[in-house]
C-alpha positions as CSV (number, residue, x, y, z in Angstrom):
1,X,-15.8,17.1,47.8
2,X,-15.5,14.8,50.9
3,X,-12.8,13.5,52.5
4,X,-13.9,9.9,51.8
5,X,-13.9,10.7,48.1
6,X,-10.7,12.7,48.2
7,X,-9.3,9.5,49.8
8,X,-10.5,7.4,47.4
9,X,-9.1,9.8,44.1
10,X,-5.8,9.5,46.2
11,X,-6.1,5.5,46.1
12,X,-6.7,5.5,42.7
13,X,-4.1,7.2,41.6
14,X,-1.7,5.8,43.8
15,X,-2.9,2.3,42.1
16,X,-2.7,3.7,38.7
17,X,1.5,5.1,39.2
18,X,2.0,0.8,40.5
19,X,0.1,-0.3,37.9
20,X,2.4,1.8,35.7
21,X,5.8,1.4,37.6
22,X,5.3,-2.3,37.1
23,X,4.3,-2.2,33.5
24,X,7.5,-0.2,32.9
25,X,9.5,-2.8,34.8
26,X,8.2,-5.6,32.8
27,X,8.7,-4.5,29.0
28,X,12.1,-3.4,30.8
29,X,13.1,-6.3,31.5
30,X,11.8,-8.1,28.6
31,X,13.2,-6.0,26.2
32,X,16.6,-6.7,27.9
33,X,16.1,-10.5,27.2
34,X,15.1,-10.0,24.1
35,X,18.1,-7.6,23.5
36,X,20.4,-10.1,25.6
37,X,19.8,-13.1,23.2
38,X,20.0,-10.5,19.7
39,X,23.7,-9.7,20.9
40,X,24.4,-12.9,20.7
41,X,25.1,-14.5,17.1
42,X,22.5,-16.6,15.8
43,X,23.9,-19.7,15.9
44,X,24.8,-18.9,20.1
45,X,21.3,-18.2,20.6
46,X,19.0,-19.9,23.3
47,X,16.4,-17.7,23.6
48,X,16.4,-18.9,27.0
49,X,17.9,-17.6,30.5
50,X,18.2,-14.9,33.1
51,X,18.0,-11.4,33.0
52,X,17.9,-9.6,36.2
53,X,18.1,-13.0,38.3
54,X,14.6,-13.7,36.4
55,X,14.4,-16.9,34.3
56,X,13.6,-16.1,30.8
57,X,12.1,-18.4,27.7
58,X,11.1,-17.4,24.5
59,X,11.0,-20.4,22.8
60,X,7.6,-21.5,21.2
61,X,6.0,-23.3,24.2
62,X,5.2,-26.7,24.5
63,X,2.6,-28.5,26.5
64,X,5.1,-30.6,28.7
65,X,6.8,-27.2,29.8
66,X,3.5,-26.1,30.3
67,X,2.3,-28.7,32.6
68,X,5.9,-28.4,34.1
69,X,5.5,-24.6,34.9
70,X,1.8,-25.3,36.4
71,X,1.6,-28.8,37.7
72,X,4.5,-30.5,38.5
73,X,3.9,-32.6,41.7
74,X,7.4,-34.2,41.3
75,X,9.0,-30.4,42.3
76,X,8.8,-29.4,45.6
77,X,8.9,-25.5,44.2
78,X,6.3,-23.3,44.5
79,X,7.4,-20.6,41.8
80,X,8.4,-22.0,38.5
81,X,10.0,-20.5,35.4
82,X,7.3,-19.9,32.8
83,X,7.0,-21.8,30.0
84,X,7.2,-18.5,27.7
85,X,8.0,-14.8,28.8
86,X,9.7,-13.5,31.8
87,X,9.4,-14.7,35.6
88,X,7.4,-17.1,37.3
89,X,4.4,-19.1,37.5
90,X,2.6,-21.2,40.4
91,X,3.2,-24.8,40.6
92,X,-0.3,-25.7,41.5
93,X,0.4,-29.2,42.7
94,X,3.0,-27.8,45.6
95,X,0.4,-24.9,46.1
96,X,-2.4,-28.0,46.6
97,X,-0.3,-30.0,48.7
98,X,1.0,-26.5,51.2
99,X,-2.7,-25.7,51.8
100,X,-4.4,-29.2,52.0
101,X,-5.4,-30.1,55.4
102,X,-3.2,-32.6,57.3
103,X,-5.2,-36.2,58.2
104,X,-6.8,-36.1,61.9
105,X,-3.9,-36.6,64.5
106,X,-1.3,-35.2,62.7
């Protein structure tokens, strides 16, 4: 075997135990959510939060939190909750407006 490919079975793998270290962090923290909200009784639960300083939502989705959690150019925040799940998504109107190029003279 040559280095080169010794290098590359040592990137793989290296990818794979991320890959798997992050997997295990997400159905960690999910499963706290999820656990969070079942402690509660029914009639205190939201099914919405934070876990972990991570916003949380498992309520079925609609489209205007959709739209919210992927184009909202009223919010100047790049990172939105998700509109179902765990964590974040990209507001794509505040992404468009950081990378489009500023008028001549400016």
């Amino acid at each position: 075997m040559t280095t080169r490919q010794g290098r590359r079975r040592d990137r793989r793998r290296r990818s794979r135990t991320v890959d798997r270290v992050a997997l295990a962090a997400a159905i960690g923290v999910t499963a706290a959510a999820v656990a969070k909200e079942l402690r509660r009784p029914v009639e205190e639960r939201t099914w919405q939060g934070r876990i972990a300083g991570l916003p949380y939502d498992f309520r079925p989705p609609t489209l205007a939190r959709v739209r919210a959690e992927y184009w909202d150019p009223e919010n100047d925040a790049l990172f939105t909750p998700h509109a179902f799940g765990v964590g974040y998504g990209v507001n794509l109107a505040r992404l468009a407006r950081l990378v489009r190029p500023l008028p001549p003279g400016e």
